[in-house]
N, C-alpha and C positions, 0 to 999 in steps of 0.2 A: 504493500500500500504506500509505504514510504518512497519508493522507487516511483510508481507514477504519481503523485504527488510532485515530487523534485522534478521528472519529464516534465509535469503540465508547466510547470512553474519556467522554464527551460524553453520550453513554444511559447509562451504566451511571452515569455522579455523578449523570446528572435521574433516575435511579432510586430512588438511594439516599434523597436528598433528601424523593422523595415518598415512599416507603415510611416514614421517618422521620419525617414530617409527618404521615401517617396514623395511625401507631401512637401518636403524642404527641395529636393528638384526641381516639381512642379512649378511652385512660388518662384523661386529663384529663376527657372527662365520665363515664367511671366511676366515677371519684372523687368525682364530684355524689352519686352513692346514700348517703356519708357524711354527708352534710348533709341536716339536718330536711328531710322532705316526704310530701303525701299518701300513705296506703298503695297500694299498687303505682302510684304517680306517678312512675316511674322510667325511666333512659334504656335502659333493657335490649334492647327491642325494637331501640330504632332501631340501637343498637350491630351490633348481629347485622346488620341491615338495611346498615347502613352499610358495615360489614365485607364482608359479600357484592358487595357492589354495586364497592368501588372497589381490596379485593384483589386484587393478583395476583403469583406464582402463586396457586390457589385454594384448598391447603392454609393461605395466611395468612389468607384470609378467614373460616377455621374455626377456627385456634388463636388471633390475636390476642382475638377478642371473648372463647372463652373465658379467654384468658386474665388480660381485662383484667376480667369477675365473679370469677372466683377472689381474683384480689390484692383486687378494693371489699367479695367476701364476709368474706376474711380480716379486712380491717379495719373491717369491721361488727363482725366477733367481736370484734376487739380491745377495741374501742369501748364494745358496748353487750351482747355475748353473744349475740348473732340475727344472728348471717353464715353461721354453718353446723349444719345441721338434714339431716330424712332427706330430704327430698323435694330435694335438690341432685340426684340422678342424671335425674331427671326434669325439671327445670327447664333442668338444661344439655341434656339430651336435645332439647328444645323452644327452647333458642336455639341448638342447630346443626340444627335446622327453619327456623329464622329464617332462618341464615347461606343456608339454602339458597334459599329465599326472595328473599333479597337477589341470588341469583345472579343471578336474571332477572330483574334490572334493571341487568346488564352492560353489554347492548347497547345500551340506553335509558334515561338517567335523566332524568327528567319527572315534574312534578308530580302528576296523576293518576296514574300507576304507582306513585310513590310512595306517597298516600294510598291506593291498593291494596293494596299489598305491607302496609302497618302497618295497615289494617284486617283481611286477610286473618290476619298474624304475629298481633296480638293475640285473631282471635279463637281463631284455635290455640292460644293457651297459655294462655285460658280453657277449653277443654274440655279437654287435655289436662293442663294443673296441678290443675283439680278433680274431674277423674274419679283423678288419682292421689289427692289431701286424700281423695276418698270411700272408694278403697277402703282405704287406707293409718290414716284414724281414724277411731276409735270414737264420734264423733259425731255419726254418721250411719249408720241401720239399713242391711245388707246387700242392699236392697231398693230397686226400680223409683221407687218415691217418697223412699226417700232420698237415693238419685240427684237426683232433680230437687229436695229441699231443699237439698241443697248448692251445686246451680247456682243456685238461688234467691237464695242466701243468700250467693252470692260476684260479682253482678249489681253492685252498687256498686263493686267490684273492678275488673270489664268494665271498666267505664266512666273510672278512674282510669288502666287501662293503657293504653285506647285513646288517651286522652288524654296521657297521658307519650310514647305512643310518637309522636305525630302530632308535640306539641310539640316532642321532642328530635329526630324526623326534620327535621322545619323547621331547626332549630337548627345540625345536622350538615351535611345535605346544602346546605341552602343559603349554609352559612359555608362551605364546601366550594368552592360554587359561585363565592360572591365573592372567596375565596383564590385559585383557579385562574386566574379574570379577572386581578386583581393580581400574582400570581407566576405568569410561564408556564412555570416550571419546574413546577410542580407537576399540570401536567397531563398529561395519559394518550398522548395524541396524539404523535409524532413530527413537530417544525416542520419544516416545509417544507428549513430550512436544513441542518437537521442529517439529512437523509434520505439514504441510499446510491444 
């Protein structure tokens, strides 16, 4: 009895530990969107991606990421006046699409899966963040071809997110990876020693 007692006690601090080491990444490159960089050159994606993939339970996989744009949006307003705008219900809408996303790559994180996952996530919150920009302003007719001028005209966009989220998935998952190496506390798996 004593022996799993000491185990529970043994999973439950490597729990804490990674949980706390996850949520201090998270925040930390959130915090990057405060500092100059291309427009939507941003870690958004991969956060969600990242979140999905290495929370658990799975409700943190969905509140940490939002939580951790809220606090970087907050302090953009603080900042510069551009942290909080209308299209936030929709943007968060599409990074708990991400988180989901991110889910399935639970089972498997892998390079290809990953550049999956963040080409798939990015191209979701190009169609979905500018079919809302279309219908939501008036600078762009209510109309089949102003649809596609706004897709048009948010194409260098694509390509900035696609790119933040590859970069900062690289960044995340793979400083992830070599913490895990280095700290075996922080990894998901149950060692051999400490198993019931």
């Amino acid at each position: 009895m004593r022996s799993i007692s000491k185990t529970n006690h043994l999973l439950n601090k490597r729990f804490h530990v990674r949980f706390t080491a996850l949520v201090s990444v998270v925040l930390a490159v959130a915090l990057l969107r405060l500092l100059p960089h291309p427009p939507n050159f941003t870690p958004v994606g991969a956060i969600a991606l990242f979140g999905g993939a290495y929370f658990k339970p799975k409700y943190w996989a969905f509140l940490v990421p939002i939580a951790a744009m809220l606090i970087s949006d907050i302090g953009l307003e603080l900042l510069s006046g551009r942290g909080l705008h209308a299209l936030m219900p929709v943007i968060y809408s599409l990074i708990l699409a991400t988180v989901a996303i991110g889910l399935l790559l639970q089972k498997k994180v892998s390079f290809g899966r990953i550049c999956g996952a963040a080409f798939g996530s990015s191209l979701l919150f190009f169609v979905g963040s500018n079919f809302a920009v279309w219908v939501m302003s008036t600078s762009y007719p209510s109309t089949v071809q102003g649809l596609l001028a706004c897709y048009t005209a948010a194409i260098p966009f694509f390509q900035n997110t696609l790119g933040g989220t590859l970069f900062y998935s690289a960044l995340m998952f793979g400083g992830w990876a070599l913490a895990e190496h280095k700290f075996p506390i922080l990894g998901a798996q149950t060692p051999k020693a400490l198993a019931v």
